[in-house]
N, CA, C and O of each residue as an XYZ file, in Angstrom:
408
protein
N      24.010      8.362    -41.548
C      23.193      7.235    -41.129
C      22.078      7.043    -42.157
O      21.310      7.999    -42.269
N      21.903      6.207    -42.759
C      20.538      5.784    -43.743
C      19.480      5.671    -42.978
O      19.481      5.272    -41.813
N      18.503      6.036    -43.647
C      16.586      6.520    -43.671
C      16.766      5.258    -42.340
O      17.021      5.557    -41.174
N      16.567      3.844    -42.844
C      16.391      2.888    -42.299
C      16.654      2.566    -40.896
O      15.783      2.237    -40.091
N      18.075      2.693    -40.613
C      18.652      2.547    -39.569
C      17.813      3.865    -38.279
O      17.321      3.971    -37.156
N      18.155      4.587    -39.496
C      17.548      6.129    -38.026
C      16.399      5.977    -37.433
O      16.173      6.222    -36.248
N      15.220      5.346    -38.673
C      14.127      5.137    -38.243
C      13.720      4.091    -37.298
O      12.866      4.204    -36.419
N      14.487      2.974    -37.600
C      14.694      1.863    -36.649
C      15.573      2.044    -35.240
O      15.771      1.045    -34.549
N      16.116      3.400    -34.817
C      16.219      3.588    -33.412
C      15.485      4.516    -32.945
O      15.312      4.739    -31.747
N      14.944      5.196    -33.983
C      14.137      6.459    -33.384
C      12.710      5.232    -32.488
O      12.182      5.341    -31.381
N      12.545      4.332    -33.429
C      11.344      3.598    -32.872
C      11.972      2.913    -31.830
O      11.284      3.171    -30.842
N      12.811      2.250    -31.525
C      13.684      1.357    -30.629
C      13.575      2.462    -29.169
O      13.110      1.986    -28.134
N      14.006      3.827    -29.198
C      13.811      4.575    -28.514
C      12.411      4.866    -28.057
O      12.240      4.669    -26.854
N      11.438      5.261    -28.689
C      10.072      5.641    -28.253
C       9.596      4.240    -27.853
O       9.494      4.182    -26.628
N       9.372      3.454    -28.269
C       8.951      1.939    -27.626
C       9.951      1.041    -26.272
O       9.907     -0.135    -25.913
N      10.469      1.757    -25.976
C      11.790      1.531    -24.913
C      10.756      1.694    -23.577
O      10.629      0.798    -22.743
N      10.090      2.895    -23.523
C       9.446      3.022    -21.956
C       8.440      2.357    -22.060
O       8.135      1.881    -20.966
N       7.401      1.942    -23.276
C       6.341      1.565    -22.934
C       7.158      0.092    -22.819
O       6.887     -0.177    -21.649
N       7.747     -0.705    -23.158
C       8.230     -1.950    -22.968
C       8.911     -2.331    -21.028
O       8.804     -3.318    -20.301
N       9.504     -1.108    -20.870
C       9.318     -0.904    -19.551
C       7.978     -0.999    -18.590
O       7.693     -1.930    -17.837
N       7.581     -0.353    -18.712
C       5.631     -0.804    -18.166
C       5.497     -1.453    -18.563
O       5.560     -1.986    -17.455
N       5.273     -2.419    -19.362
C       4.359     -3.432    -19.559
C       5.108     -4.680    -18.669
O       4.315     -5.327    -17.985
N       6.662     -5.136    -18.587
C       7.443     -6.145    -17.737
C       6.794     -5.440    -16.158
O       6.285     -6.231    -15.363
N       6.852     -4.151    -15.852
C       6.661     -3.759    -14.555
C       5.230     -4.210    -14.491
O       4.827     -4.298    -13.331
N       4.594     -4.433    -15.159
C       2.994     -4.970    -14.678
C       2.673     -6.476    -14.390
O       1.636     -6.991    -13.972
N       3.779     -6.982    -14.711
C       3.646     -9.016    -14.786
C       2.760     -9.249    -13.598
O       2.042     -8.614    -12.825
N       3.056    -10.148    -13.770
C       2.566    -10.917    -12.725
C       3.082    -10.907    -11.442
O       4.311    -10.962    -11.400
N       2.304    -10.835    -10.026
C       2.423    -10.469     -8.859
C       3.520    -11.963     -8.690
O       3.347    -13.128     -9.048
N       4.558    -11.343     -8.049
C       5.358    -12.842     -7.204
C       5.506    -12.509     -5.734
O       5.795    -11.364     -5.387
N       5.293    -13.602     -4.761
C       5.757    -13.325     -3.729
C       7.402    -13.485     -3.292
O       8.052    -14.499     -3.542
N       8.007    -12.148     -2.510
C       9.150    -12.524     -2.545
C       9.555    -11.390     -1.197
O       8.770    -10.552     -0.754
N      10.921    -11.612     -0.723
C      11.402    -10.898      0.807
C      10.984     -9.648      0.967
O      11.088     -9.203      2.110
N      10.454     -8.817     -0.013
C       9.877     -7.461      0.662
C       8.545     -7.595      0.514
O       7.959     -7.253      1.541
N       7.877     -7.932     -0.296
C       6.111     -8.392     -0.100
C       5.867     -9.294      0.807
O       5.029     -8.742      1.520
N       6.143    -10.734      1.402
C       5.759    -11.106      2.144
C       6.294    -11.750      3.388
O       7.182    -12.602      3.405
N       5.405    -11.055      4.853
C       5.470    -11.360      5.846
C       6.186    -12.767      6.089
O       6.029    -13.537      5.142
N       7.026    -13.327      7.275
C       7.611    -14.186      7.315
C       8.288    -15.079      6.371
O       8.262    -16.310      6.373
N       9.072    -14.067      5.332
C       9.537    -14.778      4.216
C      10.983    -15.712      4.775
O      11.256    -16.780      4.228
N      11.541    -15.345      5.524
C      12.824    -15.731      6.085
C      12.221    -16.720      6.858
O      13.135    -17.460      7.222
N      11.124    -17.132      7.312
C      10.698    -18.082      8.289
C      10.456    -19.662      7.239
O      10.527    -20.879      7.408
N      10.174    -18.788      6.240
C      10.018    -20.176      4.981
C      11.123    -20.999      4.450
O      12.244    -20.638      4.092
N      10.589    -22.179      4.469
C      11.464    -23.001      3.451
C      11.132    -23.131      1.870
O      10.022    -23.221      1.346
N      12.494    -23.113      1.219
C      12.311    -22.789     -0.398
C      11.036    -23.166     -1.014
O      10.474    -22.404     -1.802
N      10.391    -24.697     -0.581
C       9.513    -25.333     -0.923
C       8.038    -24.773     -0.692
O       7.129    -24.709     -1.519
N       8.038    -24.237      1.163
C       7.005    -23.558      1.267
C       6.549    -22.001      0.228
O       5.407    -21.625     -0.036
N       7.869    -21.345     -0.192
C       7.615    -20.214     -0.844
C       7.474    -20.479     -2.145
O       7.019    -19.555     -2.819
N       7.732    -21.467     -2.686
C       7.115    -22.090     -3.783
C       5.759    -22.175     -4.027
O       5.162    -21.923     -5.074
N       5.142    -22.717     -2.511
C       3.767    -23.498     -2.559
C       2.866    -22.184     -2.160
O       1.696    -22.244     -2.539
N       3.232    -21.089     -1.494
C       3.036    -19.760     -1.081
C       2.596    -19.287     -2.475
O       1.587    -19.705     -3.044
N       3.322    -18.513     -2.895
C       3.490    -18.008     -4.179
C       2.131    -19.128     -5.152
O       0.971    -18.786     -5.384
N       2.583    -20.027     -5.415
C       1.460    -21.091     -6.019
C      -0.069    -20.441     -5.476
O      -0.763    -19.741     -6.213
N      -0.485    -20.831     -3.950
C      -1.686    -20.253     -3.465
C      -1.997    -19.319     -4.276
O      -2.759    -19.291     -5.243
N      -1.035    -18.205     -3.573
C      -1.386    -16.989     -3.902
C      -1.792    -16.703     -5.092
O      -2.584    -15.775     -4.935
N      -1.714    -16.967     -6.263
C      -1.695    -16.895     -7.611
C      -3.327    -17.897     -8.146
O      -3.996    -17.782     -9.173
N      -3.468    -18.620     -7.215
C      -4.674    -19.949     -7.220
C      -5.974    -18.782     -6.893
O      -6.426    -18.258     -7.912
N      -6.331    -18.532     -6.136
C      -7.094    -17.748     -5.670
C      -8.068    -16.592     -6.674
O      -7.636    -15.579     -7.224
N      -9.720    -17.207     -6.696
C      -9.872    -16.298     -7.649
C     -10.857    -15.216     -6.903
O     -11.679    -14.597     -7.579
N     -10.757    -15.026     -5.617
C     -11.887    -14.475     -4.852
C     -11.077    -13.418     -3.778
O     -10.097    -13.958     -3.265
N     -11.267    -12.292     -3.437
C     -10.654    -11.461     -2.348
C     -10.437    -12.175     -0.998
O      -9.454    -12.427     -0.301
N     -12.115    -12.452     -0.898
C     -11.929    -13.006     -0.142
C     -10.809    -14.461      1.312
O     -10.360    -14.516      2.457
N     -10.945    -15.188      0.174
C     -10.528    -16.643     -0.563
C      -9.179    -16.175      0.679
O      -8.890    -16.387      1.856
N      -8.463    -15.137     -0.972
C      -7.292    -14.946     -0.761
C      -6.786    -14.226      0.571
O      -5.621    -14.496      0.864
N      -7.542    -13.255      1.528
C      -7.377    -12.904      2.603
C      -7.595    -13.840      4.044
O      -7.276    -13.530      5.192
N      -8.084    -14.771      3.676
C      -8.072    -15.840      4.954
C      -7.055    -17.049      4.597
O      -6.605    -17.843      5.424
N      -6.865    -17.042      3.647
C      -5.814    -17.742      3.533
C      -3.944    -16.473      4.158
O      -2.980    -16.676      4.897
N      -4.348    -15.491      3.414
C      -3.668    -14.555      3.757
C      -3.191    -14.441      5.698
O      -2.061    -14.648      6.142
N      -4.522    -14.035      6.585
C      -4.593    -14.161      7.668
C      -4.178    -15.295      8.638
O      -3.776    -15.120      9.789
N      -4.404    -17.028      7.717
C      -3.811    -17.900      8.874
C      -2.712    -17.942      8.516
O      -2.128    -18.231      9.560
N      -1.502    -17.806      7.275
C      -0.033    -17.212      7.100
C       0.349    -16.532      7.701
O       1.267    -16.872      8.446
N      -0.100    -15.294      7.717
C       0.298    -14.125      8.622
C       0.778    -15.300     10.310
O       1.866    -15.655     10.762
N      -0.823    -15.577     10.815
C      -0.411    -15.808     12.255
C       0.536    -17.128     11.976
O       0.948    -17.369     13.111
N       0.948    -17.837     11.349
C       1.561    -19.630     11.405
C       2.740    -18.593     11.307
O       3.216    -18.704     12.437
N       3.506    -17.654     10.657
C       4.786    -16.608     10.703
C       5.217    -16.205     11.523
O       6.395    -16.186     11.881
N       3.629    -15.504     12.309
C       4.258    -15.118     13.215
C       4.772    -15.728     14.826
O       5.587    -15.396     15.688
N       3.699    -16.867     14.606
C       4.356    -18.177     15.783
C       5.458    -18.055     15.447
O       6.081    -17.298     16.191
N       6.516    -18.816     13.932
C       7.491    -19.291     13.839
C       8.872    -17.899     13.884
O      10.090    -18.017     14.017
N       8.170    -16.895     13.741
C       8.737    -15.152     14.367
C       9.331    -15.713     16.283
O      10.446    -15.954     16.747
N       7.765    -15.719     16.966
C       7.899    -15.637     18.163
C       9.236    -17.190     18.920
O       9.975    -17.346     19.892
N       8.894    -17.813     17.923
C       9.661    -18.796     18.401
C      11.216    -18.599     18.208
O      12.075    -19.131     18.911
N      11.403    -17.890     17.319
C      12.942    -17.312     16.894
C      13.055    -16.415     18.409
O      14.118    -16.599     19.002
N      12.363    -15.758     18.874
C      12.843    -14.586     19.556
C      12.098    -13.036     18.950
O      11.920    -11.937     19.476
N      11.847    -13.504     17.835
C      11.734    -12.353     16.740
C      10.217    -11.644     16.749
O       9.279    -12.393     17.024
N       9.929    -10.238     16.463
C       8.626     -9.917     16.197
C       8.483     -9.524     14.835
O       9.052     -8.614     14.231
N       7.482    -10.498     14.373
C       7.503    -10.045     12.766
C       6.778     -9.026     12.331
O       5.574     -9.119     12.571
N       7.115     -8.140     11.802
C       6.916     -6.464     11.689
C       5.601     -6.870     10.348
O       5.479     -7.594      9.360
N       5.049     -6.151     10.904
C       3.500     -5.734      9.857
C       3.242     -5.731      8.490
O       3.469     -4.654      7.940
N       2.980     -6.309      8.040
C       3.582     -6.338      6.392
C       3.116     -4.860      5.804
O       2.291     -4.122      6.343
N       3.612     -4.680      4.953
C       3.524     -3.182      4.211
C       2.780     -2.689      3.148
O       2.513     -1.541      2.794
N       2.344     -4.383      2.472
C       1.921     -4.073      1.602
C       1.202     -5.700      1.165
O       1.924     -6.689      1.042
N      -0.508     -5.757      0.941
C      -0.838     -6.601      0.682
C      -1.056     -7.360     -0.647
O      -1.758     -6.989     -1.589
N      -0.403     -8.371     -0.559
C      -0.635     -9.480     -1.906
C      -1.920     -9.214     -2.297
O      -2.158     -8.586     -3.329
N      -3.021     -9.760     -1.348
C      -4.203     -9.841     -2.049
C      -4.733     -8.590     -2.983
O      -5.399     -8.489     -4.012
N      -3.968     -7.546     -1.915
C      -4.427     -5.827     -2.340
C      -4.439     -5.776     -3.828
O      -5.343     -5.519     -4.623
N      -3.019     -6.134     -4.006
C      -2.129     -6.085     -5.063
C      -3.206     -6.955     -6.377
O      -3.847     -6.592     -7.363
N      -2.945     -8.146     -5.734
C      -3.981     -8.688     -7.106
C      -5.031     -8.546     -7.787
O      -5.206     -8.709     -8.994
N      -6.307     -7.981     -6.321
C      -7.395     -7.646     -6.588
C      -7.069     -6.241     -7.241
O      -7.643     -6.345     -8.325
N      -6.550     -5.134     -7.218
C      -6.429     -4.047     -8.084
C      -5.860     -4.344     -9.343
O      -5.884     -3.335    -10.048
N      -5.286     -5.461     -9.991
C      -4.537     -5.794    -11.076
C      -5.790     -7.041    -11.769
O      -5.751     -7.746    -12.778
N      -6.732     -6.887    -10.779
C      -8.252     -8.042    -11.229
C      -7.833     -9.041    -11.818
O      -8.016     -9.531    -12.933
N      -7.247     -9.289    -10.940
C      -7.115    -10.902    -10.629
C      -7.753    -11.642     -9.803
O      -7.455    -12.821     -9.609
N      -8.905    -10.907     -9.100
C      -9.501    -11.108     -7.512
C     -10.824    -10.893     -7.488
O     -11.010     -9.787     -7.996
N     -11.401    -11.169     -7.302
C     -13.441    -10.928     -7.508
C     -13.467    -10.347     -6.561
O     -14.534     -9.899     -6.141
């Protein structure tokens, strides 16, 4: 194998994981395991969801907006029959630790 080539996978290799972390850090999306009443949405609303969510430059902001979603879900939960299980893990959480969030 020539100097060149070896050196050019040895680097291809060591820059492989950090290129891994850095895609795993993007940008927060909302999607069926992050957010509450995702199956209750229409394509358009999780569009406009996701949009919010991303709008928001305040913790705050983003948790009352967060909170009247939650309950408008879980009406459209109760109206299925359905109880919509607790979400697991918060968007806003998520953003404000990635400071995106005042």
């Amino acid at each position: 194998m020539k100097p060149f080539a070896r050196r050019t996978l040895l680097a291809s290799v060591l820059l492989l994981p950090l290129l891994t972390v850095a895609l795993a850090a993007g940008p927060w999306h909302a999607a069926r395991r992050n957010t509450a009443g995702w199956q209750f949405m229409s394509p358009d609303e999780r569009v406009e969801h996701q949009r919010l969510m991303r709008s928001f430059t305040t913790y705050q902001e983003c948790k009352a907006y967060q909170k009247k979603r939650h309950a408008e879900m879980a009406a459209r939960a109760l109206q299925a029959g359905v109880v919509l299980e607790a979400a697991k893990e918060s968007g806003c959480d998520k953003l404000r630790a990635r400071g995106r969030l005042e």
